[in-house]
N, C-alpha and C positions, 0 to 999 in steps of 0.2 A: 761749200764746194758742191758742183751741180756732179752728181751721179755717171752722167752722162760723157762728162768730158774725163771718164777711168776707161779702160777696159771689161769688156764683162767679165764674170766672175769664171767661166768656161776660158773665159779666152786668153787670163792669167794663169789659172791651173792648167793646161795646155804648153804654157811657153815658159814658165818659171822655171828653175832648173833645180829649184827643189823637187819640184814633182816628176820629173825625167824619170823614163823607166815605168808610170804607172801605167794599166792597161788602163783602155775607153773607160770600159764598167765603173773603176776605180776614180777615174776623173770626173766622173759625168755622178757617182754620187760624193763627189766634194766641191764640187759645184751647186750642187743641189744644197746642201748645205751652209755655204757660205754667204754671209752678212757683209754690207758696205755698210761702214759707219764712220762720220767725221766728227775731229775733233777740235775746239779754241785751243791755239797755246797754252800752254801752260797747265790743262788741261791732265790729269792724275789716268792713266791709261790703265797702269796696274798698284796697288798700294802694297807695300808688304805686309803680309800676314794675309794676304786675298788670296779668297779660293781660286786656283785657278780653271775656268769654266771654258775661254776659248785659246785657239793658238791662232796667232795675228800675225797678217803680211803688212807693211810698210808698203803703201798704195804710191802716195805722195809728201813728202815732208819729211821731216828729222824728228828724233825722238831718243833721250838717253837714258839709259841704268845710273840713276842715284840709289846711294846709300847712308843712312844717317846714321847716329850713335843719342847714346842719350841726352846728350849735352848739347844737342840741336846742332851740330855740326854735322856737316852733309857732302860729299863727294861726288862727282862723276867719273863715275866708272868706264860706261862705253858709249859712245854715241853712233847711232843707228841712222842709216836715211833709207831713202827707196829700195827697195826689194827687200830687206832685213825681217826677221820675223823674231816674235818674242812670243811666251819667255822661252830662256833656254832650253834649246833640249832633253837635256837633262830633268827640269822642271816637268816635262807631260806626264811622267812617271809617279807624279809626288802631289800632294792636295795644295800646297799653301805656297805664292812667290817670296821668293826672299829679297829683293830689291824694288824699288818701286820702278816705273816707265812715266817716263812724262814728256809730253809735245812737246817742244822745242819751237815748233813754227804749226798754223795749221795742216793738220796730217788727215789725211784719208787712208783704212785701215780696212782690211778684208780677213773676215775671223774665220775660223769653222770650231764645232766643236772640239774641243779637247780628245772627248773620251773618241770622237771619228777618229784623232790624229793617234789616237795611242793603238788602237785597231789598229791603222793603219803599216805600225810598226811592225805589227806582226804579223800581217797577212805580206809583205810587201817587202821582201828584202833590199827592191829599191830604194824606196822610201827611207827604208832604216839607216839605207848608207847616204842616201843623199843629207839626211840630218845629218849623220857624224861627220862627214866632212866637214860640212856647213860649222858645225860646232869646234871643229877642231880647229879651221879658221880665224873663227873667233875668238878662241883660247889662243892664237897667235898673237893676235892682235890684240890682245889684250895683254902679254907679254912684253910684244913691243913698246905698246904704252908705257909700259912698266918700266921697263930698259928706259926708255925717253928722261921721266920723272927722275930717276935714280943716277943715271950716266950723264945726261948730256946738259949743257946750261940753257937757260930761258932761251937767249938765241939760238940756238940749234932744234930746241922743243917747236917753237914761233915756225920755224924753217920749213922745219917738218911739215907740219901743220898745213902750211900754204902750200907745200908741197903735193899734199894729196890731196887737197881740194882741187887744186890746176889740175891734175890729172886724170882725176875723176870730171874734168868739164872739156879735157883733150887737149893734149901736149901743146896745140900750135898757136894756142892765145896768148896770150898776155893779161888778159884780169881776171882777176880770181872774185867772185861773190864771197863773202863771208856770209853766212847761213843763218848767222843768230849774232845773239852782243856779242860785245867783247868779253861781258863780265864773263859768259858760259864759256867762251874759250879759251878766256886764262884759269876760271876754276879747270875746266878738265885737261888744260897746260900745269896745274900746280905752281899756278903764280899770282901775283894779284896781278889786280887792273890797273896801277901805275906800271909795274915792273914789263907786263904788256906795251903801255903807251911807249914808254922807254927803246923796249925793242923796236917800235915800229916807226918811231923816231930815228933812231940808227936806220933801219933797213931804207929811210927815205933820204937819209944823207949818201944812200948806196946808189940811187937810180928810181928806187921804187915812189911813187905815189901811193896817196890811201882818201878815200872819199866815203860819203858815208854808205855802210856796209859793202865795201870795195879794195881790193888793193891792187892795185897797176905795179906789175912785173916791167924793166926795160927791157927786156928782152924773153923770149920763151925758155930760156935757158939759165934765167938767173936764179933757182935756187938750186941748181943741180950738186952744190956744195953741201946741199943738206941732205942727200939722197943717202939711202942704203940699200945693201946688197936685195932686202924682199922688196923696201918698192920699187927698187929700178924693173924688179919683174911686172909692174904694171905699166911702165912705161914703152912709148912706141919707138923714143929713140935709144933703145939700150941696144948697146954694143956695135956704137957709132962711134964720131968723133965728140958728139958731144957728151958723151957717160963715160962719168968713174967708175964703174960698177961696168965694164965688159959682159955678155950672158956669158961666155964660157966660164968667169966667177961665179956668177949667180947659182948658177947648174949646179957649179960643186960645195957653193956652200950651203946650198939646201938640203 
């Protein structure tokens, strides 16, 4: 990936909304500071038990938090794409990550020091609260996941799924990108990659097509059945005729 075709490093810390709130001074040395670095797929970003040295923005690409055991089994936990920064928050505080990060697809990555970013907390009350948001977020979303695995079946997990990719690429298409295999998608759906094919098979006897790294919605509206109350708050047609999920719900179930 050519350097050039990112944003400069000024011109990221500037408009990211983590760093909202910082003064010039405070941007212009994390600017200063900061490293562009690309990486292959599949590529080990952070290993667990690494010291952690820098705190890394998601430039371009995808990249998730797996977790293993000692029996070589392995999970995904969370998957990150553009703008996402690792490790946790929580982590700048602490020497060693406890999950690994790994490309997903090739990523382009904008570091700064750690120990700037741990300063930074405490010069910067901005700063501090823009992590804890961010972080608490994430600890959403990472609940919801949880909810998904635990309450809802393959098909409604699948749904989802396609759900927040379309919406993250804007309510009024119809084809959703799949970002990576299948296999990564049903590992972090907790299902295999038949029980996947299965679903995707059903959703094409519903209208949907699937091509490779693709799937064709018939309508912009067709997984609205799989929506809930938080993501219909990402969505542009909430509290239309086309959403379950009215905002006057959303509002109060937040």
């Amino acid at each position: 990936m050519d350097a050039s075709a990112f944003p400069s490093a000024a011109a990221t810390v500037d408009t990211h909304p983590l760093f909202a709130g910082l003064g010039a001074a405070e941007k212009k040395e994390l600017a200063a500071a900061a490293r562009l670095s690309r990486h292959a797929k599949g590529e080990a970003l952070l290993r667990p038990g690494e010291t952690i040295m820098r705190f890394c923005l998601l430039l371009e690409g995808w990249a998730c938090l797996r977790k293993g055991n000692a029996e070589g089994q392995e999970s995904i936990l969370h998957i990150m794409g553009t703008g996402d920064f690792f490790p946790d928050a929580d982590r700048l505080g602490r020497a060693v990550c406890l999950t690994g990060v790994e490309a997903l697809a090739p990523v382009a990555v904008l570091s700064f020091p750690a120990a700037l970013a741990r300063d930074l907390c405490a010069r910067s009350p901005a700063f501090a609260a823009n992590l804890l948001a961010t972080a608490s977020r994430r600890a959403q979303d990472l609940l919801d996941h949880v909810e998904h695995l635990t309450l809802c079946s393959a098909e409604k997990r699948v749904g989802w799924f396609l759900l927040k990719l379309h919406l993250q690429a804007g309510p009024e298409g119809t084809e959703i990108a799949l970002p990576f295999e299948k296999a990564i998608i049903a590992s972090y759906l907790g299902i295999t990659p038949e029980t996947l094919s299965r679903v995707l098979h059903h959703f094409r006897e519903n209208g949907f097509s699937s091509g490779r790294g693709t799937v064709t919605m018939p309508d912009p509206h067709a997984l609205c059945d799989y929506c809930d109350a938080r993501t219909a708050q990402e969505c542009a047609h909430a509290d239309t005729a086309h959403c379950p999920y009215p905002l006057s719900d959303t509002i109060e179930a937040v």
